[in-house]
Structures are given as C-alpha cells and as structure tokens.
SEZAZA-291130 format. One line per field, with one value per residue (C-alpha): x, y, z; residue in one letter. Coordinates in Angstrom, 2 decimals, padded with zeros to 5 digits. Layout:
# SEZAZA-291130
xx	[X | ...]
yy	[Y | ...]
zz	[Z | ...]
kolgu	[A | ...]
# end
This chain:
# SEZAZA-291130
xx	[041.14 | 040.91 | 042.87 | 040.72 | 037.60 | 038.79 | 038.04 | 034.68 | 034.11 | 035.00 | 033.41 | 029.56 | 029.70 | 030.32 | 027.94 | 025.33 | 026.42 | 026.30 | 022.99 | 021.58 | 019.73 | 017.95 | 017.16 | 015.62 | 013.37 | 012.24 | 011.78 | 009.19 | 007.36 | 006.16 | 005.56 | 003.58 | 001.27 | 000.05 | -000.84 | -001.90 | -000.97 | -000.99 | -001.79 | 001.48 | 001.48 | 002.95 | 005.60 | 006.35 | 006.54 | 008.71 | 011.11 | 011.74 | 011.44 | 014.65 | 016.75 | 016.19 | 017.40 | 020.55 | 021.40 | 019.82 | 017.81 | 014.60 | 011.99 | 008.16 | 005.29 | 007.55 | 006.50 | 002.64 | 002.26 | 001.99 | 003.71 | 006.74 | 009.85 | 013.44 | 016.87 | 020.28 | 023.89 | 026.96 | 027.91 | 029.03 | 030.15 | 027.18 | 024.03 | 022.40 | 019.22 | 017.65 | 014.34 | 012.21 | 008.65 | 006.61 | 003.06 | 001.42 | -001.40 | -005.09 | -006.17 | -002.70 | -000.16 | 003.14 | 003.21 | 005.59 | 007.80 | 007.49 | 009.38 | 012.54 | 012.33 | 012.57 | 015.29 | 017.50 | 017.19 | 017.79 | 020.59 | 022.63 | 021.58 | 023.46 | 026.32 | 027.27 | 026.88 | 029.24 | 031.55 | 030.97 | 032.22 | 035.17 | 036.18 | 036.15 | 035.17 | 032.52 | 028.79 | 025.71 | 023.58 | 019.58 | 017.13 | 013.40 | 010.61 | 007.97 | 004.44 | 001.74 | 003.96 | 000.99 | -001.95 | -001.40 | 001.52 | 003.62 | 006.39 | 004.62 | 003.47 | 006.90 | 008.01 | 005.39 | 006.03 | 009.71 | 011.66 | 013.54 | 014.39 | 017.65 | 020.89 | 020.17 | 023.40 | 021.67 | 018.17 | 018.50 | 016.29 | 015.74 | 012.74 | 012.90 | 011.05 | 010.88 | 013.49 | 011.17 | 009.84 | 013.39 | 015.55 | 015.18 | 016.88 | 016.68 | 019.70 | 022.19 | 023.27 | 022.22 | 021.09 | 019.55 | 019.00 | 020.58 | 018.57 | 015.09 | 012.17 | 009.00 | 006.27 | 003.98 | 000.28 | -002.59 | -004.51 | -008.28 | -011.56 | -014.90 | -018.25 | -021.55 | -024.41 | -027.89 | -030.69 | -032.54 | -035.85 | -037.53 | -035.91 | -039.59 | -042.00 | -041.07 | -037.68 | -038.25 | -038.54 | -034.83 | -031.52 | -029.04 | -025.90 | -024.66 | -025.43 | -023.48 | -020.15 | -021.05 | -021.31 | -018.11 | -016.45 | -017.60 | -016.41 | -012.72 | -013.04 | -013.56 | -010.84 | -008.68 | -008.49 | -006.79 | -004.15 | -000.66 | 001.00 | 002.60 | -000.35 | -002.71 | -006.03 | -007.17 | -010.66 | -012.57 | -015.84 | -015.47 | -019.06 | -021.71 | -025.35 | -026.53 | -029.56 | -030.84 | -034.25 | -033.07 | -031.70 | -028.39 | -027.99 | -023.81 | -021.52 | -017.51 | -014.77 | -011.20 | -008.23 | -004.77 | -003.83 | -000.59 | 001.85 | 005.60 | 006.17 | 004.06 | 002.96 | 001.71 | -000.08 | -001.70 | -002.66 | -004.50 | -006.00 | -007.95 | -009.10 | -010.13 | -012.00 | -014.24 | -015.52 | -016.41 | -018.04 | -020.40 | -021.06 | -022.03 | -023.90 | -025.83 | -027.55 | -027.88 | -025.83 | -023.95 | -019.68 | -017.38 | -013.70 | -011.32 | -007.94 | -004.65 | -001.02 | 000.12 | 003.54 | 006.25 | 007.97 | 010.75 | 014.01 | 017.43 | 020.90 | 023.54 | 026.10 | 024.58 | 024.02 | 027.54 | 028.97 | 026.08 | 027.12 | 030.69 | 030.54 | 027.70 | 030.46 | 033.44 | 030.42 | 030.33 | 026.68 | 026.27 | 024.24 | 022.70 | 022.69 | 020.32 | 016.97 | 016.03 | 011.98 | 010.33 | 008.04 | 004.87 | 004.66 | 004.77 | 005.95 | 005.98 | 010.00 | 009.79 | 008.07 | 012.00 | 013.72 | 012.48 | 013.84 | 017.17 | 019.49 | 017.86 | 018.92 | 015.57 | 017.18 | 016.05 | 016.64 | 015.37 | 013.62 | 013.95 | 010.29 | 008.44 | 008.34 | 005.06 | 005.05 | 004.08 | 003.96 | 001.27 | 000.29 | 000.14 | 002.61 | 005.11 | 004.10 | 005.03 | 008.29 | 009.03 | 009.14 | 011.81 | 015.55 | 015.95 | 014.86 | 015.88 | 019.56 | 019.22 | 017.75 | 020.81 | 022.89 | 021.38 | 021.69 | 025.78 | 026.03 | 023.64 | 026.01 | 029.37 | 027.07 | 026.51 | 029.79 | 030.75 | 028.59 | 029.77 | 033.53 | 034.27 | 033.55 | 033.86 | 030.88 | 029.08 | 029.69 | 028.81 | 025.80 | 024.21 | 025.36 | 023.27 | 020.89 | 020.71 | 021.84 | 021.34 | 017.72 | 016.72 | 019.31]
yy	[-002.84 | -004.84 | -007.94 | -008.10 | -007.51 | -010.57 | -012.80 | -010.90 | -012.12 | -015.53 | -015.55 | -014.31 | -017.07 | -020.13 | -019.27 | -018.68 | -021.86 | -023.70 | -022.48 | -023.12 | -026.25 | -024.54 | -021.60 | -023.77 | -025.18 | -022.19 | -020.28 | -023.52 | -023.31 | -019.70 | -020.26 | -023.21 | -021.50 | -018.24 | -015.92 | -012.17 | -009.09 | -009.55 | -012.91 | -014.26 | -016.15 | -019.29 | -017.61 | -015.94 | -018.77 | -020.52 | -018.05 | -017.22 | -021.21 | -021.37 | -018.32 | -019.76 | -023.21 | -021.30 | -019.56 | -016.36 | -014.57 | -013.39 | -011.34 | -012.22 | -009.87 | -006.77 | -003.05 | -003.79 | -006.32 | -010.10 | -010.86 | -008.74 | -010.10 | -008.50 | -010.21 | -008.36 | -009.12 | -007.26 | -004.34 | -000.45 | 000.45 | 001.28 | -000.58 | -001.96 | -003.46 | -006.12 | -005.90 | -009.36 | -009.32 | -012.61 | -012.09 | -013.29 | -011.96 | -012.86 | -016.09 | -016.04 | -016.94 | -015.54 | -013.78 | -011.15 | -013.80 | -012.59 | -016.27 | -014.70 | -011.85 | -013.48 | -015.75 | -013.35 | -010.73 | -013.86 | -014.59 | -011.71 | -011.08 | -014.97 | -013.69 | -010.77 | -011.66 | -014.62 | -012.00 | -009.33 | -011.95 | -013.07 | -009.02 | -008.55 | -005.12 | -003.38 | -002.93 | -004.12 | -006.19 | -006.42 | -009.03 | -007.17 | -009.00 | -006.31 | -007.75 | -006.37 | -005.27 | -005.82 | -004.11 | -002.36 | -000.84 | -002.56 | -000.76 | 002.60 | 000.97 | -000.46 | 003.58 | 004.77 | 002.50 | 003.62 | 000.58 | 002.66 | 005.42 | 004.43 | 005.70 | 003.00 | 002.97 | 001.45 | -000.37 | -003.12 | -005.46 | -006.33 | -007.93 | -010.44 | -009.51 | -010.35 | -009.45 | -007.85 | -005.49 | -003.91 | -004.21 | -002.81 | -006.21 | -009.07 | -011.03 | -008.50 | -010.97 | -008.61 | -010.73 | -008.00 | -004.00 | -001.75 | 001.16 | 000.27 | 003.19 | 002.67 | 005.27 | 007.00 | 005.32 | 006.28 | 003.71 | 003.52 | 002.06 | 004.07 | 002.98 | 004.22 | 004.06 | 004.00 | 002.62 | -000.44 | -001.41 | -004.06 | -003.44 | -004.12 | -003.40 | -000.27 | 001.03 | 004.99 | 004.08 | 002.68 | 004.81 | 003.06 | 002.30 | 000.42 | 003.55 | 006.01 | 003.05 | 002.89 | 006.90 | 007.51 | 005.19 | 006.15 | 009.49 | 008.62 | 006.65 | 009.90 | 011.53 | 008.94 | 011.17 | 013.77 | 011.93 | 012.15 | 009.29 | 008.06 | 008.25 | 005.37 | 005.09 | 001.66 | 000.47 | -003.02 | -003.34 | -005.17 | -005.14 | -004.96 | -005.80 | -009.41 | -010.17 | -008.29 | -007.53 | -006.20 | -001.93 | -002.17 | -000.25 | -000.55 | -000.88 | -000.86 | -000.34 | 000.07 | 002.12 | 002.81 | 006.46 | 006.53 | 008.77 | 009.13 | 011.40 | 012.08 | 015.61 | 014.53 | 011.66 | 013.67 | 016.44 | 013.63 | 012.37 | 014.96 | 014.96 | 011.50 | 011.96 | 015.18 | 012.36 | 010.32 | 012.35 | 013.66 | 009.96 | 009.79 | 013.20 | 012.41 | 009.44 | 011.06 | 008.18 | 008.88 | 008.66 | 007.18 | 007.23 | 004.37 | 005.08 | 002.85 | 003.81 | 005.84 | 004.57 | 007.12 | 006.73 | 004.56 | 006.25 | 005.32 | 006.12 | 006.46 | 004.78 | 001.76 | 000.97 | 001.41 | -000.51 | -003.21 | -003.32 | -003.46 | -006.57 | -008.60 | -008.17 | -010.29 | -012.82 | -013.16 | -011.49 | -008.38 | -006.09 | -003.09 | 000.09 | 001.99 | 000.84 | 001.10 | 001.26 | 002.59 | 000.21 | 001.68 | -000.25 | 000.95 | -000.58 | 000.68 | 000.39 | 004.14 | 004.97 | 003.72 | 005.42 | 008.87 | 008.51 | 006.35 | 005.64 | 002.60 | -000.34 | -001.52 | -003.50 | -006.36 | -009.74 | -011.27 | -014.56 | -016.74 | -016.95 | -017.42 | -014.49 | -013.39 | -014.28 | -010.94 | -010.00 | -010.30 | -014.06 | -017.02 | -017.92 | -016.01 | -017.45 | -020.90 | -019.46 | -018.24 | -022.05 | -023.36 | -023.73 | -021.31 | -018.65 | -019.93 | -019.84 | -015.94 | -015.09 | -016.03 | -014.85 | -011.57 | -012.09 | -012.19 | -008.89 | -007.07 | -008.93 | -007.41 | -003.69 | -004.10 | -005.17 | -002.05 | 000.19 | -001.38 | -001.56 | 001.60 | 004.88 | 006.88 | 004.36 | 004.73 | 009.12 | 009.03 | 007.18 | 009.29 | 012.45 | 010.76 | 010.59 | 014.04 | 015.78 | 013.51 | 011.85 | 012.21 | 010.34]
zz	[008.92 | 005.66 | 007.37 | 010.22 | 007.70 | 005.79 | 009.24 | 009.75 | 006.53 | 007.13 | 010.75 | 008.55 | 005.84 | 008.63 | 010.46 | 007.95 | 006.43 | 010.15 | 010.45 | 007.00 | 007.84 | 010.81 | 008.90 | 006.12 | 008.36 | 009.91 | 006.75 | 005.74 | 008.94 | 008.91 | 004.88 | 005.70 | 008.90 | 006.77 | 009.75 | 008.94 | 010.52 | 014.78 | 014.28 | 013.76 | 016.97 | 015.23 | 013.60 | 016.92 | 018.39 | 016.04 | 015.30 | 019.46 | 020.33 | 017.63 | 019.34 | 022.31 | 021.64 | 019.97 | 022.93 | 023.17 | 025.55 | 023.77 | 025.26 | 023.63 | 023.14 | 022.95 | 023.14 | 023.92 | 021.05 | 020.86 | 018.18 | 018.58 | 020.08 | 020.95 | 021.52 | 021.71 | 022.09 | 023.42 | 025.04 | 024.52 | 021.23 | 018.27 | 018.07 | 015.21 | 014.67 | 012.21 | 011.79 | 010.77 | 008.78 | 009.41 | 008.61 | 005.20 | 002.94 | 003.76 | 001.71 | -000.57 | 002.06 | 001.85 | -001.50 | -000.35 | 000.85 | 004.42 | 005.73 | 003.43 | 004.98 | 008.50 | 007.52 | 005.57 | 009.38 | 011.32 | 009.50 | 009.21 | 013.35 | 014.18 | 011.64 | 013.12 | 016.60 | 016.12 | 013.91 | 016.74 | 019.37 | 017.18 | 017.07 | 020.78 | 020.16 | 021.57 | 019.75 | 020.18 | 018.01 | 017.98 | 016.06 | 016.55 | 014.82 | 013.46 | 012.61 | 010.41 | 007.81 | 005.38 | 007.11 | 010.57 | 010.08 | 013.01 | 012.75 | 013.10 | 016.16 | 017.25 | 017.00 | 019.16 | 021.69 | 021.52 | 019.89 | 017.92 | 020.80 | 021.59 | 019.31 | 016.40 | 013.79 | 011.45 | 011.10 | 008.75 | 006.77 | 002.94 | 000.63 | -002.24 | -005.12 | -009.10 | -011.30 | -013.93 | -010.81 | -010.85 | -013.52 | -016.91 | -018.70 | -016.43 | -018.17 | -016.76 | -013.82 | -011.17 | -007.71 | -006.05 | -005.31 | -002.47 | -002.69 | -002.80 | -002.61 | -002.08 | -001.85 | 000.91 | 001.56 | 003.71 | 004.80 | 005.98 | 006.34 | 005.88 | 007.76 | 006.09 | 008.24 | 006.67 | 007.83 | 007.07 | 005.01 | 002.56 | -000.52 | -002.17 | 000.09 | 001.73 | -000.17 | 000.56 | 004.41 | 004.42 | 003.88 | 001.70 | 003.04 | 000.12 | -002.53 | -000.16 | -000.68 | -004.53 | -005.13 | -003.07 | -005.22 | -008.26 | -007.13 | -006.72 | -009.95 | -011.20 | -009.49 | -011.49 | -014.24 | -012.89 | -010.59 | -011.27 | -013.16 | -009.91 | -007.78 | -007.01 | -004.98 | -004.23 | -002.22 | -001.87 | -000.51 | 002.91 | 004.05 | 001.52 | 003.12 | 003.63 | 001.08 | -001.83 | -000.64 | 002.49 | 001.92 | 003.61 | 006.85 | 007.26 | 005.18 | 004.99 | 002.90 | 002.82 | 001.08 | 000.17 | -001.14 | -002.51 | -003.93 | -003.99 | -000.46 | 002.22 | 001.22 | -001.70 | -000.37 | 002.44 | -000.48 | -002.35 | 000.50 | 001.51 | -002.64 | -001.45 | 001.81 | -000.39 | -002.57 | -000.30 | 002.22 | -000.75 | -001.35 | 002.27 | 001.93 | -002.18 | 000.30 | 003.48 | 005.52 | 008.43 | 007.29 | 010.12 | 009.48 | 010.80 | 010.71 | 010.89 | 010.81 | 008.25 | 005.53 | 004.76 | 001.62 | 001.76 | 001.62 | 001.08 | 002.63 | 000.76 | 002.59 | 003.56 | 000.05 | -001.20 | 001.94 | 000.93 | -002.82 | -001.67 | 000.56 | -001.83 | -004.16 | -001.80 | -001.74 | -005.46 | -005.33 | -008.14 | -006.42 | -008.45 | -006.19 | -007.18 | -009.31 | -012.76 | -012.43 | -010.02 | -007.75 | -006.53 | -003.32 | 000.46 | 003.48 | 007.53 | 007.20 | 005.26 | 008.82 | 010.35 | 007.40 | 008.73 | 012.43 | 012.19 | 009.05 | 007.73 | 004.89 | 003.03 | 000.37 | -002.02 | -003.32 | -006.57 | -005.93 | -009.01 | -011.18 | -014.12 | -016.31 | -015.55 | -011.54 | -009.03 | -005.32 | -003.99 | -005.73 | -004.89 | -007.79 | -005.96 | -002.71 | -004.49 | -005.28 | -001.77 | -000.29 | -003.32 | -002.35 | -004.75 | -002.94 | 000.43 | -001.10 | -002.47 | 001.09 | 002.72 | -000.04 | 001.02 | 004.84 | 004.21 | 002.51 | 005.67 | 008.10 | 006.55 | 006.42 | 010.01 | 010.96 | 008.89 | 010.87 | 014.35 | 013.42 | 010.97 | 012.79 | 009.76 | 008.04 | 010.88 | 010.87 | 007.02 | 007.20 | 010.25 | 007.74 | 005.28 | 006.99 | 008.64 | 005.43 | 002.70 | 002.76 | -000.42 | -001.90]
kolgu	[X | X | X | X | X | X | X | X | X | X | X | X | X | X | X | X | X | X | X | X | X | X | X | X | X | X | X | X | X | X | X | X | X | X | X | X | X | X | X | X | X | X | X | X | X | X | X | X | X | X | X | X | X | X | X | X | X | X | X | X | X | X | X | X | X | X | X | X | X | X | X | X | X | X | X | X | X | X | X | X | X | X | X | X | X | X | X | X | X | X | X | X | X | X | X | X | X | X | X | X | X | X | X | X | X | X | X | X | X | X | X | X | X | X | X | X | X | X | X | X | X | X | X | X | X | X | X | X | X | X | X | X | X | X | X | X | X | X | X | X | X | X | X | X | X | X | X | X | X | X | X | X | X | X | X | X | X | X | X | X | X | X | X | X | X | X | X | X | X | X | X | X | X | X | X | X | X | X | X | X | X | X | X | X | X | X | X | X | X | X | X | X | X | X | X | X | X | X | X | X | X | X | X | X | X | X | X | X | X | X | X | X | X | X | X | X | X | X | X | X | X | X | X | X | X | X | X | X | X | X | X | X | X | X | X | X | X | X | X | X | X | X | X | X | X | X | X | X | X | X | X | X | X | X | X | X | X | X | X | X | X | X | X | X | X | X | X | X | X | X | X | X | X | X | X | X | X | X | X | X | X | X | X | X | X | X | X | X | X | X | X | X | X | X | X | X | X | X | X | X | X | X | X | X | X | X | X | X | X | X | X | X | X | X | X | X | X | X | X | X | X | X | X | X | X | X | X | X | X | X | X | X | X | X | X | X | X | X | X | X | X | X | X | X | X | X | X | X | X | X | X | X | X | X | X | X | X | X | X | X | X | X | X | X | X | X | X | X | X | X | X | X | X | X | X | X | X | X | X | X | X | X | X | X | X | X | X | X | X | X | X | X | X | X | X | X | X | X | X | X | X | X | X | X | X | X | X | X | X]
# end
C-alpha cells in the first residue's frame, strides 16, 4: 500500500501542477465577476465551460438550481464527493475567498481522478458546485433535493482564512487547520406591517412600521445581556420607510442567531422571536416571518483529519489538526457534516496583521499568487484524503465509525 501510495502521490502533484495555469485563471475570473448567492451564473458558467474543455461530462443547473452543477468519474468501488463554493458577499466581493474555495475542490477533483485512473481500481469521484454558501443555505437545499442520498465516503471541501482567526501564535509555521468547527445559525427576515400616514399632519392615523423594527431590536439588544459568551444575535435593517414625513407602513429586517449546536441555537431563538413579536405587538403592526435554510454546527471527523494532516505533511505542508480558538462562524457544509462523514478544513491565506473575512482587504488578498499557491497547496493534501478513502477500506470503515459513533470529536 505505501509503494503504490507513493505514485498516487506523484500522479496528485502533476496534475495539479499541469493544471496550475488553468486553475489560476479560473480562480481570477469568479474573483473578478462578484455574483451573490443563486446568482452565480458567471461562475457557473466558467467553472463548467473549463471541465468541459478538460474532458468531462458536466451536467448544469443540478438538483432544481441554476447555479449548481455535477460531474463524476469512474465506476464501483466508494464514492467521494468535492464540494465547490463560488458565490461572493454583497458589495465586498469575495471576502471569504469563495474563488479559493472553487479552485482548491477543483483541484483535488482533476487530481484524484487522474490518480484514480492511474490505480485502475474501482471508486468513484464527484466535483458538485454548491451556491449560496453565504445567504440561502445551498447546501441545505442541495440535501433536500437528494445530492447527498447516495452512499457518500466522504464529502470534501476546505476554506482559507487568516492566521490570527486560528492559531494562538501565528509564527509557529502552521499552513493550515484539519478540523475546523464552526457553529449553528438560524437565519431570517421579519416583515412588520403598519400602516401608513403624514408623519406631521395626521401621525395618530398611521401605524408605525418602523417603531415595531426599532422596539424589537432594542429588545434583543437587551437580551444581549444575558446570552452566553458563545452566543451571538445579529440584525440589519433592510427596509426602513422611504421619506421622513411619511409613517412607514413595511418594513424588513434580517438575522443570524447563533450558538455553538443546534439545540442551543433553536433554544435562543425562540428567546429571539418573544422580543420581537412584543415589538410587533408594543406598536400594534402585523409580524410576518420569512424563513431560509437553517446551518448546523460544523463538525469534524476524526479520521479525515489525521489522514489530511498525514498527507499535507509528504507535501511539506504543516497542518495543525485541531484549532486553538474557536471561530464563531457558520456555514451550510455543518448541514453535510450531519448526514455523511464530511472534511471542512482550512487554509491560511497570507495578510496583513489586522486583515478579516468578510473585507474587502481580504478579498484583495484572495486574488494574490499567494493565496492562489496555498489553495492548491491545500487541494494536494484533500486529493491524497480522498484517494485514502477510495483505496484504504479500513480509512474508509474508520471514518464512517466516526461518523456514526464519534461526531463530536
């Protein structure tokens, strides 16, 4: 096993190196056309258009949504799956570095179908591009519609992030992080409905949709207080009224409720929805609740994250397995987490001290060569785990026990 390894290994860093070029320049495209989440029609495009010319037989607007796409390769044997983000952040662009994310799954998918190939041993291998990882929750969707139905090995994917964001002394030489958590969100938007007056000639004839929004969120600010340290509640006013002297009739806002598992999350959540409906109630509006797909927390198994550390290693990459601070973010991959054994780990993207997600410094940072370089770095190491999970039966038995027994590794 560890001589034919050695060629798997050789087989992964050709072609990622063969394809470098190509990768570049699709990495650059979908950085420079920002789309948000369903709207990634140009990144779609791109990224299919270049599987295509490669070879590969790609089916578009997969599982009842535009901008998903599916391509696999081979036959019998395990199946795994890498999963590609592509959509940016509305006005910032790509500062989660969505276009590494895209690259880095693309990647490892042309690695370890060429190293699959080179085997002649049986296994399948799938590239599944998942939109709206930001807002929508497209991989909640991608569930639903049964993407993830079939006897997955191993789901597969990773994120780039800052150094600072994981590692307690940034100097230590570490590249990157197998075991990344993240925690459980609730998302939603609330409508107030009111109804309209002249703010100055007529105010007690008009019911104010805008004072409902205010007092509900003064309520949660309240509610601040007596949150748990890893808890957050987040809202922004999307719809506000349209001129002062006019008493607003609608308005609209949206949240995240986080906390580190589900049952928490929910438990806060309903804390949540009491404040608001008394802000609805204090005004007398009407409270109309718009839901979108809920995040799990982001879990982490055990053997994928060993077998990852393991094979970053033979690449010269020093991967930390499991994190030193926690990270208080969410994605719809803790959705995948929960009903296959999944891989969610990360990459550190060079920056400036004080760069974050979710900027456009970082955005900046995720179009360098820099980061390009650590992307693929990455992309090697979740070819070899795959190739791990395809060819090993026992990694393949220990990480489905992981999974099944182990979840809260």
């Amino acid at each position: 096993m560890a001589e034919s390894m050695t060629g798997v290994r050789s087989a992964i860093r050709e072609t990622i190196d063969r394809f470098n070029p190509d990768l570049k320049k699709v990495s650059h495209e979908i950085h420079s056309h920002p789309e948000t989440a369903f709207q990634e029609v140009y990144a779609h495009d791109t990224i299919t258009k270049f599987l295509e010319n490669s070879g590969f037989t790609v089916n578009r607007s997969t599982y009842g949504l535009e901008t998903s796409f599916e391509t696999e390769v081979g036959s019998g044997g395990r199946l795994v799956v890498f999963c590609a983000e592509y959509d940016a952040l509305p006005q910032i662009g790509h500062g989660c570095g969505h276009n590494l994310i895209a690259i880095s799954s693309i990647g490892a998918f042309l690695a370890a179908v060429e190293a699959l190939k080179a085997s002649g041993s049986p296994g399948r291998v799938r590239l599944l591009g998942t939109p709206a990882e930001e807002a929508g929750g497209g991989k909640a969707r991608l569930i639903e519609a049964g993407a993830f139905s079939d006897d997955i090995a191993a789901a597969i994917m990773a994120h780039p992030v800052c150094a600072r964001q994981i590692l307690n002394d940034t100097s230590s030489g570490y590249t990157g992080l197998a075991a990344l958590k993240f925690i459980a969100t609730h998302m939603f938007k609330t409508e107030f409905r009111g109804k309209s007056a002249h703010a100055a000639g007529e105010p007690w004839n008009g019911v104010n949709a805008f004072d409902a929004a205010v007092a509900a969120y003064n309520n949660v600010a309240l509610l601040r207080q007596h949150i748990e340290p890893e808890d957050r509640i987040h809202a922004v006013m999307e719809v506000g009224g349209t001129v002062a002297n006019v008493i607003p009739d609608y308005t609209r806002m949206s949240w995240m409720i986080r906390s580190p598992t589900i049952t928490r999350s929910t438990k806060l959540l309903e804390r949540v929805k009491r404040c608001i409906a008394s802000g609805a109630l204090a005004h007398g509006c009407e409270l109309n609740y718009l839901e979108t797909p809920t995040y799990l927390n982001l879990t982490s198994n055990k053997t994928l994250c060993e077998v990852y550390v393991d094979e970053m290693a033979t690449f010269d990459q020093k991967v930390l397995l499991q994190q030193q601070k926690p990270m208080n973010a969410s994605t719809d991959m803790g959705n995948v987490a929960h009903v296959v054994p999944s891989f969610h780990g990360a990459f550190i993207v060079p920056t400036a001290p004080d760069v974050a997600l979710h900027s456009k410094d970082f955005a900046q940072a995720a179009s360098t060569d820099e980061a390009h370089q650590v992307a693929l770095d990455c992309a090697r190491g979740m070819a070899m785990m795959a190739m791990r999970v395809l060819l090993d039966e026992k990694v393949a038995e220990r990480a489905r026990w992981d999974f099944e027994n182990n979840h809260g590794w």
